[in-house]
C-alpha positions in Angstrom: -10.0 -16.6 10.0 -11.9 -14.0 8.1 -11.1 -11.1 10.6 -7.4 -9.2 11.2 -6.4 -9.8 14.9 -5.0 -6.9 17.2 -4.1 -9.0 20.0 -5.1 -10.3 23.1 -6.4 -9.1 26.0 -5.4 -7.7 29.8 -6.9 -7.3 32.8 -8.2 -3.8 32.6 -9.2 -0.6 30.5 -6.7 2.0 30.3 -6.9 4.6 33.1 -6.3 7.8 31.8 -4.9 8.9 35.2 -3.3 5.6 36.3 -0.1 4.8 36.7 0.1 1.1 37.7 1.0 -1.7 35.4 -1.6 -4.4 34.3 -1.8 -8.0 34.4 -2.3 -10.2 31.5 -5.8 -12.2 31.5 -5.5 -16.1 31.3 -4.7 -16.8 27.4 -7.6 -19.2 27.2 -10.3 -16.8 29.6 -13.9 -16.6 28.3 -15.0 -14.3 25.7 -17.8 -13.2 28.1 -14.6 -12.7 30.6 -12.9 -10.6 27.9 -15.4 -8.1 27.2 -16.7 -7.4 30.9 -12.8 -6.8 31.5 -12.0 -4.7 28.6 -15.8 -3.7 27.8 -15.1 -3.7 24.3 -18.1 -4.0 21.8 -19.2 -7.7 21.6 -17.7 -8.0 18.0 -14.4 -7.2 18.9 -13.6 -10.2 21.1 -14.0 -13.7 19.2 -13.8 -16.9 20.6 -11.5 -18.4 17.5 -10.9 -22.5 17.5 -6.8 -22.3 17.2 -5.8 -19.2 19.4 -8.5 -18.7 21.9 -10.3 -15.6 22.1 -8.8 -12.9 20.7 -9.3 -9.2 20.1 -9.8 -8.7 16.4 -11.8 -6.3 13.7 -14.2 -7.7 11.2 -15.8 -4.7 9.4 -15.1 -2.5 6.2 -12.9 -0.3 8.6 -9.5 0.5 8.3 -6.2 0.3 10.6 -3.3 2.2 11.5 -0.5 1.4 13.7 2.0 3.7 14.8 5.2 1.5 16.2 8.9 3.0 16.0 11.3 0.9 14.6 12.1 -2.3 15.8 9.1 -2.3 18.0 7.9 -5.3 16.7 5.5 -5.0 14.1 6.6 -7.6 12.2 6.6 -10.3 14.6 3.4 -8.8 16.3 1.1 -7.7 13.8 2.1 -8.2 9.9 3.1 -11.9 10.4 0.4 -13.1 12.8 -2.4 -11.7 10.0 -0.9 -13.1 7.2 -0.6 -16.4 8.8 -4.6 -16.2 9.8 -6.3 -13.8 8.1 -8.2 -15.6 5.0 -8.5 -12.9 2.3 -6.9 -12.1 -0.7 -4.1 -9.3 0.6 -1.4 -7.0 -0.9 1.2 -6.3 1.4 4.5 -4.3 1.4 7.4 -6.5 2.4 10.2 -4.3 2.5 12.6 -7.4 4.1 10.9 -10.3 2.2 10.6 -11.8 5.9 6.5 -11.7 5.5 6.7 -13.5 2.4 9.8 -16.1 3.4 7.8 -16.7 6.7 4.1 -17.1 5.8 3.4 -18.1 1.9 3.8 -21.5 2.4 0.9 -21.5 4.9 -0.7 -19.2 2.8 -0.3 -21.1 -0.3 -0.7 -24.8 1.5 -3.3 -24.3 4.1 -5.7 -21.1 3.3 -5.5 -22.2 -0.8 -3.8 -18.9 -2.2 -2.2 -17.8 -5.2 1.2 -16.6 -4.5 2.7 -13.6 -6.3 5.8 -12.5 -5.2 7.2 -9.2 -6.7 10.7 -9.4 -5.6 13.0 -7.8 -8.9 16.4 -7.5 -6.1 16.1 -10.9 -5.2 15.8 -9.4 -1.2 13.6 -12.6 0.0 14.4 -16.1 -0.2 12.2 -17.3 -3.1 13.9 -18.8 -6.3 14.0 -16.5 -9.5 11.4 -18.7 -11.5 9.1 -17.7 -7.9 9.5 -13.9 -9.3 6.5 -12.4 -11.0 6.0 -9.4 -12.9 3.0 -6.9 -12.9 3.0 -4.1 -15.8 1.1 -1.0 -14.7 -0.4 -0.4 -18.5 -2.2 -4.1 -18.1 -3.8 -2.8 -14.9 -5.8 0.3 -17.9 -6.3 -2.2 -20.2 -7.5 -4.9 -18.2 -10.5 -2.6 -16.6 -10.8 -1.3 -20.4 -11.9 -5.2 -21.6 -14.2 -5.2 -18.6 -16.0 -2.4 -18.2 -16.5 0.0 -21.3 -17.3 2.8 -19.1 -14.0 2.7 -18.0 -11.7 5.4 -17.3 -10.3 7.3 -20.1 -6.4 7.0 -21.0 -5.7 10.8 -20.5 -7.1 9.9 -16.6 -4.6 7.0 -16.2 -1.8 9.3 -18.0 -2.5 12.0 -14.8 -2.7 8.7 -12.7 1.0 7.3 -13.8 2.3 10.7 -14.2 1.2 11.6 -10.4 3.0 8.2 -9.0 6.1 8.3 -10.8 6.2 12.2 -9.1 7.5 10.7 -6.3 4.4 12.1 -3.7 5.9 15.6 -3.4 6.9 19.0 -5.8 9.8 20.9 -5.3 8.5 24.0 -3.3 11.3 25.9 -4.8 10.9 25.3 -8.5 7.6 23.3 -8.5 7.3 24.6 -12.6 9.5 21.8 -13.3 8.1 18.7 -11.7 4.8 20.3 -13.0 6.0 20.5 -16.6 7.2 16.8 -16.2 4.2 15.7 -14.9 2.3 17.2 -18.6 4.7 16.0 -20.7 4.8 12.5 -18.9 0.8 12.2 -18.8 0.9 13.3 -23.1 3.5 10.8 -23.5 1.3 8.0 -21.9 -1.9 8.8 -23.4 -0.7 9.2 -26.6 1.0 6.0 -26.1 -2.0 4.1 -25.2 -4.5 5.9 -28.0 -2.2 5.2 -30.9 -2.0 1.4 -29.8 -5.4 1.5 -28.8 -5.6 2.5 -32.9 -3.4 -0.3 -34.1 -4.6 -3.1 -31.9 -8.6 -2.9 -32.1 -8.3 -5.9 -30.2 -7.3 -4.4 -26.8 -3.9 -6.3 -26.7 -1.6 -3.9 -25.2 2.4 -4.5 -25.6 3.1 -1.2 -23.6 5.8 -1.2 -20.9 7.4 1.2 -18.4 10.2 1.2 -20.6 8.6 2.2 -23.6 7.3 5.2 -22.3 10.9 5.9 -21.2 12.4 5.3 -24.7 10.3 7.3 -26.4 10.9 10.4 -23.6 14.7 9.8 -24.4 14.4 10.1 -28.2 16.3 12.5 -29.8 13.5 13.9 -32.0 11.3 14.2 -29.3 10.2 18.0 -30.1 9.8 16.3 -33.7 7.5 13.4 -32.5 5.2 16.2 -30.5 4.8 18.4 -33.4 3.9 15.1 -35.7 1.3 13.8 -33.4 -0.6 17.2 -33.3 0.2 17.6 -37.0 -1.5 13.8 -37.7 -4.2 14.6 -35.5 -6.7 15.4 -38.5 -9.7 13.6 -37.0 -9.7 14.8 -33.5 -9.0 11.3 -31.9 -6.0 12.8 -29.6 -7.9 13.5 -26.0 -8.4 17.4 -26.0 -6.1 17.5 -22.5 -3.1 15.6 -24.5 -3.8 18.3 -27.4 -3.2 21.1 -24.9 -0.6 19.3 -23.0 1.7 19.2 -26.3 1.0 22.6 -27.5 2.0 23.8 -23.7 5.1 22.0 -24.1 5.9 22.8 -27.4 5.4 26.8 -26.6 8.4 26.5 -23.7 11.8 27.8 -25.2 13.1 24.6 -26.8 16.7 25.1 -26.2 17.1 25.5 -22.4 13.5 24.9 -20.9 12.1 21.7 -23.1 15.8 19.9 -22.2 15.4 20.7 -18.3 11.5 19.4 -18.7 13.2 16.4 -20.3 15.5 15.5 -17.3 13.2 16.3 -14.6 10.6 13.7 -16.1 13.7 11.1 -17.0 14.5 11.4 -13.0 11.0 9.9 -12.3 11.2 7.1 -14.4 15.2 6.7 -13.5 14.3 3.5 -11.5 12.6 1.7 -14.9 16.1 1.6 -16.3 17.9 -1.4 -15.0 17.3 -5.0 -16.3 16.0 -6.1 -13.0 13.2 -3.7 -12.5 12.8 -4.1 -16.7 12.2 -7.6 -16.4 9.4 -6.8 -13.3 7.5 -4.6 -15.1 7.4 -5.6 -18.4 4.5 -8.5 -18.2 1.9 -8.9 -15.8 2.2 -12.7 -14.2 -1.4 -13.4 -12.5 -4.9 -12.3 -13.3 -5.7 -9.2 -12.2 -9.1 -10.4 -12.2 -8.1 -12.5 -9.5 -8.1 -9.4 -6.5 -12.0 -8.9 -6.9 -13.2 -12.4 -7.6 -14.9 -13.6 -4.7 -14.1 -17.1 -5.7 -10.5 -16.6 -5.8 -7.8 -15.9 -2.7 -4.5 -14.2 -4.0 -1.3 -13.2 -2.1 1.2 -10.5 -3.7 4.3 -9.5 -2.1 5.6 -6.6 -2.9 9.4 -6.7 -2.0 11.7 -3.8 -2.3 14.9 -3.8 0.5 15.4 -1.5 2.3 18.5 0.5 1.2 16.5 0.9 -2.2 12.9 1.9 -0.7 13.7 5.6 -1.4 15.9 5.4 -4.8 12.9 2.7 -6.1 10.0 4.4 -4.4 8.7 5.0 -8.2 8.7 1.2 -8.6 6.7 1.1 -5.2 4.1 3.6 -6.0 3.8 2.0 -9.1 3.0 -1.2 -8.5 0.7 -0.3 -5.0 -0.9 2.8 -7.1 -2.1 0.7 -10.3 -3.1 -2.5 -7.5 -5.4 0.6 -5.7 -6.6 2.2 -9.1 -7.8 -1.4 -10.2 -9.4 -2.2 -7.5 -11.3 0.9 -6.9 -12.4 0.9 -10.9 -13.4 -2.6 -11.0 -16.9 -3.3 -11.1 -16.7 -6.1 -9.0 -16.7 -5.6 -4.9 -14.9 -8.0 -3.2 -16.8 -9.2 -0.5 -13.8 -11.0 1.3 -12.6 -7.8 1.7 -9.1 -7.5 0.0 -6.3 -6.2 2.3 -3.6 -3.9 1.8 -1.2 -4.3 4.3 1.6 -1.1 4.0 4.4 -1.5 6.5 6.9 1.7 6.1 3.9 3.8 4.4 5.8 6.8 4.7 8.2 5.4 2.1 5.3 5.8 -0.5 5.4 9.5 0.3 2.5 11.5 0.1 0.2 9.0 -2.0 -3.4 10.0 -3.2 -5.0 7.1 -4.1 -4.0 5.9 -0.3 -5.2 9.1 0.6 -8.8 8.7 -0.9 -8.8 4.9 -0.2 -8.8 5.7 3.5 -10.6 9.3 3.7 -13.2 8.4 0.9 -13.8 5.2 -0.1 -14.6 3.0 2.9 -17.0 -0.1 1.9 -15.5 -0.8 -1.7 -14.4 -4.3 -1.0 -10.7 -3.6 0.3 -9.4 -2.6 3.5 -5.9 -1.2 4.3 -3.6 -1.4 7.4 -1.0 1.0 7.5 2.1 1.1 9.4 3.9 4.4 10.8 7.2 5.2 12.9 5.3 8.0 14.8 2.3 10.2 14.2 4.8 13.2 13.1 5.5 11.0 10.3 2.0 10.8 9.2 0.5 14.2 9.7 3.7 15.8 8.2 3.5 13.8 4.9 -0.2 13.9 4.7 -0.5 18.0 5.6 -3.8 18.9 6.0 -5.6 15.6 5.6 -3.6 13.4 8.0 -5.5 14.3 11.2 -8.5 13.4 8.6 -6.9 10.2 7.8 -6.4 8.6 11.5 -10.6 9.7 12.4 -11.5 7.6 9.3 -9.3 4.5 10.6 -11.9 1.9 12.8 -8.6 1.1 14.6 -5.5 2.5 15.7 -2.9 0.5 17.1 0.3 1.8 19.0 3.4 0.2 20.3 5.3 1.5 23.5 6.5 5.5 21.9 10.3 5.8 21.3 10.6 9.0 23.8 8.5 11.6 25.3 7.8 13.7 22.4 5.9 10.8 20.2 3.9 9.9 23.7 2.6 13.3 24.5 1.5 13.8 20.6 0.0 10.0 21.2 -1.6 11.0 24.9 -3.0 13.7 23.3 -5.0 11.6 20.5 -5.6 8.9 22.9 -6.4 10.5 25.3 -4.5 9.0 28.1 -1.5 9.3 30.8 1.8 9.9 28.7 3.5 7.4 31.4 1.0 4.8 30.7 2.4 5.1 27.1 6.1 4.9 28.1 5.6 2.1 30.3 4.0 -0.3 28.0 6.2 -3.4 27.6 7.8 -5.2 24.5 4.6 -7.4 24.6 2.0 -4.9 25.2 0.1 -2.2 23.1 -2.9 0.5 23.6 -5.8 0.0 20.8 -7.9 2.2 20.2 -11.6 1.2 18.3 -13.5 4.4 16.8 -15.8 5.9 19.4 -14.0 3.7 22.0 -12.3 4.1 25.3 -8.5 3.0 24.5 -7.9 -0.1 25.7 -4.3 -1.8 26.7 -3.8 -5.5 25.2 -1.4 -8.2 24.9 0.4 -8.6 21.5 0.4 -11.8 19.8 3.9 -13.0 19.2 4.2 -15.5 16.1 7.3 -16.8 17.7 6.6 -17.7 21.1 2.2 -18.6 20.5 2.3 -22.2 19.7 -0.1 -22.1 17.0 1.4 -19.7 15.4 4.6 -20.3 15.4 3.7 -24.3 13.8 2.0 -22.5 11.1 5.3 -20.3 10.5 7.8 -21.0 8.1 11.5 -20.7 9.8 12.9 -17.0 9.0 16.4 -17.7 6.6 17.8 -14.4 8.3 17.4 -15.7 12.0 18.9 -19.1 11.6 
């Protein structure tokens, strides 16, 4: 199936003023049954050959799903798409259940490469089944394609911004800021000096690199040298000033607090595991914007380490984003990022302006959220901004009165309706449409589904 399913369908619209429970429709009614019930745009409702008809979104549109934990998401929603939906996807695994449950299908039946980024070993694929991606392949990858590229001081402000973390102290934000300059220099400099002795484009930059040479001990030395050696005005003019900035800070307490505050960001890059992850890319990149091609990646970080690794996370999803939206190349299948936890990525800009700006570039993203407190706290100012650009929002019975009322409120309808929706039940809500309650799909109890599944190692 080329479209993302929500669900199935019930008896009835949402009454904003009701308080009576529905009845699910007959799993195999009528389209034509479906939307006189529901009264849903005729797109919405597709008569599909192996699960009947079924509520579902085929446009350039995004999603958002608000679901408290253990709701069922998972079962519901991540792992019903990935075993239907026929497009090239990224999606953020935090258990490794999506990718232990659904590559095989994926790979066997819908013709996928699999890449599964896994560096903790938290799913149950093999370690030669581990790839790698290396964020400095994603610049010089669009650099052999396109010569109009960005520039490497833009992907230095790029890495420098995701390795931040998402948020600045509001106490002492002059030191993150000061990391940020020093670690955006240090990768631009990086890249134009290779970029000097490999004419060929071949890059042999890493993560850990970049960290090396922020932990040498002439590092005051190496700044000095590369403005010094400068003599033809090759260094980008922002790197220049960077450098002189840092270089003009006392250099015996302020430089060494710089120092650590931009070591913390790049803390997680240190171990062998996440060495060996980031060191080499494993697939084409080419491969998430050919039209031709259909490509999985799994991103799988567990998750007692989502918020010590979150650099790894923005990382990867950033430079996967920044490639995309730079190639050339639209995607016509429509590439999917699929974020469960997105609040773990913190306040992300390139999700930001994927969702808010950028609507019809060949990729789509469905993002997953415990509540919409979550959301519009991370994502002040432009949150409220973020949910009126997504085509569908999908919510889960709230976890207590508070998280309904701020739902009612959006919705528009009865906070009781909300609290009384059952485990298998969920309010969608299509831009410009009345709110509409559906049945979930289940991957575990629909039989076509559920044959197409892969057994879950952690539930047997």
């Amino acid at each position: 199936m080329s479209k993302l399913i929500i669900g199935r369908f019930l008896a009835r619209h949402l009454d904003p003023e009701s308080k009576s429970r529905s009845q699910f429709a007959p799993r195999r009614a009528s389209v034509t049954d479906a939307r006189i019930r529901l009264g849903l745009r005729e797109e919405h409702i597709i008569a599909d050959d192996a699960l009947g008809p079924v509520v579902a979104s085929d446009d350039d549109s995004h999603l958002m799903t608000i679901a408290p934990t253990g709701a069922g998401k998972g079962r519901d929603v991540i792992i019903p798409n990935l075993l239907s939906y026929e497009g090239s996807v990224v999606v953020l695994d935090p258990k490794g259940e999506n990718y232990d449950v659904t590559h095989a299908h994926r790979r066997d039946a819908l013709g996928h490469e699999i890449v599964l980024l896994d560096p903790f070993g938290a799913s149950n694929g093999s370690r030669a089944d581990r790839g790698a991606l290396n964020p400095f392949d994603v610049f010089a990858e669009l650099g052999r394609d396109n010569e109009d590229a960005e520039e490497p001081e833009d992907f230095g402000r790029l890495l420098s911004d995701l390795l931040m973390g998402g948020e600045k102290s509001t106490v002492e934000p002059f030191w993150d800021e000061m990391a940020q300059l020093l670690i955006a220099g240090l990768t631009t400099h990086l890249i134009t000096a290779e970029a000097e002795a490999e004419p060929t484009g071949a890059s042999s930059l890493t993560l850990q690199k970049l960290r090396s040479r922020l932990f040498q001990s002439d590092l005051v030395m190496y700044l000095a040298e590369a403005l010094d050696n400068d003599r033809d005005g090759r260094m980008p003019a922002g790197t220049r000033q960077e450098f002189q900035m840092l270089l003009g800070v006392d250099q015996q307490k302020t430089f060494p607090s710089i120092v650590v505050t931009a070591a913390q960001q790049l803390a997680p890059f240190s171990s062998r595991r996440t060495v060996e992850a980031t060191d080499r890319t494993s697939f084409p990149l080419a491969h998430l914007v050919d039209p031709d091609r259909r490509i999985s990646i799994y991103v799988v970080v567990p998750p007692h380490k989502l918020r010590t690794h979150q650099r790894l996370l923005r990382a990867w999803i950033g430079c996967l984003l920044y490639y995309v939206m730079n190639s050339r190349t639209i995607n016509q299948s429509r590439l999917l990022f699929l974020i469960d936890e997105a609040a773990q990525l913190g306040r992300f800009s390139l999700l930001q302006d994927a969702i808010t700006l950028l609507r019809g570039y060949g990729l789509r993203t469905w993002t997953f959220w415990q509540d919409l407190a979550q959301l519009t706290s991370i994502y002040r100012g432009v949150g409220e901004t973020m949910i009126n650009n997504s085509g569908v929002l999908q919510v889960f019975s709230p976890a207590n009165f508070g998280a309904a009322a701020e739902l009612s409120r959006r919705l528009g309808v009865n906070v009781g309706e909300l609290l009384q929706l059952s485990p298998g039940e969920q309010v969608v809500a299509f831009k410009s449409e009345q709110p509409t309650r559906i049945q979930r799909f289940n991957h575990l109890t629909d039989p076509v589904l559920r044959e197409w599944a892969a057994p879950n190692p952690r539930h047997h």
